[in-house]
C-alpha positions as CSV (number, residue, x, y, z in Angstrom):
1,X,124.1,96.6,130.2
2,X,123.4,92.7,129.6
3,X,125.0,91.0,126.9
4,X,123.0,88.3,125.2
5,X,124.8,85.9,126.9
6,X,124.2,87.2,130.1
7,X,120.1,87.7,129.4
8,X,120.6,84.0,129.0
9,X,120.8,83.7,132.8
10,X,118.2,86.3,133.8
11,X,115.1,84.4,134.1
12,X,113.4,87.0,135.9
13,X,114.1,89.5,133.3
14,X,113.2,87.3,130.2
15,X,109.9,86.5,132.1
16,X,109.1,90.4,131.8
17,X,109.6,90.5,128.1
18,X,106.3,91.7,126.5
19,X,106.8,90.1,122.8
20,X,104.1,92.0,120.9
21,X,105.0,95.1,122.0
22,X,107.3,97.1,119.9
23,X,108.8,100.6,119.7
24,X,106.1,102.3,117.7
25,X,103.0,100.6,120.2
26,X,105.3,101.1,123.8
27,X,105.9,105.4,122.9
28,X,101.8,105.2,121.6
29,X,100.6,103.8,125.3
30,X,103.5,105.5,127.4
31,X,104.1,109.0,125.4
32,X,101.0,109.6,123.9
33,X,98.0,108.3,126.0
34,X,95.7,110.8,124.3
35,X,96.6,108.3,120.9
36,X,95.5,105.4,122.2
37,X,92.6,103.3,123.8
38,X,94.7,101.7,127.2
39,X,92.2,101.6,129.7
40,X,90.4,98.8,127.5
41,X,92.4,96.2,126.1
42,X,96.0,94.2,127.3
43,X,97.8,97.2,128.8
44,X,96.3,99.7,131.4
45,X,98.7,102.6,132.5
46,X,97.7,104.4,135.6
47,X,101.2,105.5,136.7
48,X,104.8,105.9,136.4
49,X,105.6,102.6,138.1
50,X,103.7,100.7,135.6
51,X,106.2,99.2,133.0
52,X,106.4,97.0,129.8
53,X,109.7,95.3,128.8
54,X,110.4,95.1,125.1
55,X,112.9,94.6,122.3
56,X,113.7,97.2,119.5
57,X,116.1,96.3,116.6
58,X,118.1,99.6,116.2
59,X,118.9,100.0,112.2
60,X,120.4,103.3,112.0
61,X,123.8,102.0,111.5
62,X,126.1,99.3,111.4
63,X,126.2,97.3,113.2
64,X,122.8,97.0,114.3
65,X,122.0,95.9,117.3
66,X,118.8,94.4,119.4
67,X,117.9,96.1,122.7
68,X,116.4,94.7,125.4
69,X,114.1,98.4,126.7
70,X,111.8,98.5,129.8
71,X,110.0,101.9,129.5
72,X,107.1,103.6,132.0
73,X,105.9,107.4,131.2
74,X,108.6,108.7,132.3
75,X,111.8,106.5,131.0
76,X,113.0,104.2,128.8
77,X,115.8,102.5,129.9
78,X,118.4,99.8,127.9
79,X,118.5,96.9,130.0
80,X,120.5,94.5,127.0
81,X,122.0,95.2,123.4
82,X,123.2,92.3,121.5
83,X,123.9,92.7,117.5
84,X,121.8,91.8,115.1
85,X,122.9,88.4,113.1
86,X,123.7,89.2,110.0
87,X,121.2,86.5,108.4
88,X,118.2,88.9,109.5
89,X,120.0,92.1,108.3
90,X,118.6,92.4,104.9
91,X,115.0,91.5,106.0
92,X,115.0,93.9,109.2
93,X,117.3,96.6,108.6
94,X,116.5,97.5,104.9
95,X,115.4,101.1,105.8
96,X,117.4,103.0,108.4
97,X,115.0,103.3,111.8
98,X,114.3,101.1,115.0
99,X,111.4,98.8,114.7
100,X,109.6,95.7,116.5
101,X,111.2,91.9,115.9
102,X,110.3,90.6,112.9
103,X,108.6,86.9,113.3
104,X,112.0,85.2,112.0
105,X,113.8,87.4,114.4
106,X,111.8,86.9,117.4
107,X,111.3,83.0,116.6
108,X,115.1,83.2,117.2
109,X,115.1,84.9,119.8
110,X,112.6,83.1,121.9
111,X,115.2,79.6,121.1
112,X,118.2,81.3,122.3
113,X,116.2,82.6,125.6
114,X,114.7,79.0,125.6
115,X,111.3,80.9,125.6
């Protein structure tokens, strides 16, 4: 699994990174196809080798931690996991539960990926 440091150099990878996609919207178009409208909009899914890749901010304990996820219908797997700084803590983590990157958090994100 990458570090932060080492998603740095992954240029490939960071150019995969779907940044308005979050946990709750990639298990709605991959899990639940029945839940959602994909044949019309952004994403289509035909198969199992379509993909998105994503980050998810993991607050279910300390310390919380960002993870870089690509998931298709059949997987989700954890490509990078990097904690969360503690600056962001109180405004992401306030309820225990994963969610999407917050607008200050991905706004950070994007400078240290030079995005």
């Amino acid at each position: 699994m990458l570090s932060l440091e080492d998603l740095k150099k992954a240029d490939d990878l960071i150019d995969e990174i779907d940044w308005d996609l979050g946990p709750a919207e990639a298990v709605k178009l991959y899990l639940e196809w029945g839940n959602t409208d994909w044949g019309s909009g952004k994403y289509t899914i035909r198969s199992k080798d379509d993909y998105s890749t994503y980050f998810v901010v993991n607050c279910w304990r300390r310390p919380y931690w960002i993870y870089l996820i690509r998931r298709n219908s059949e997987d989700a797997e954890e490509l990078a996991r990097f904690e969360l700084p503690e600056r962001f803590e109180k405004d992401v983590c306030e309820l225990k539960g994963v969610y999407a990157l917050e607008p200050d958090v991905k706004a950070w994100l994007k400078k240290e990926l030079d995005v």
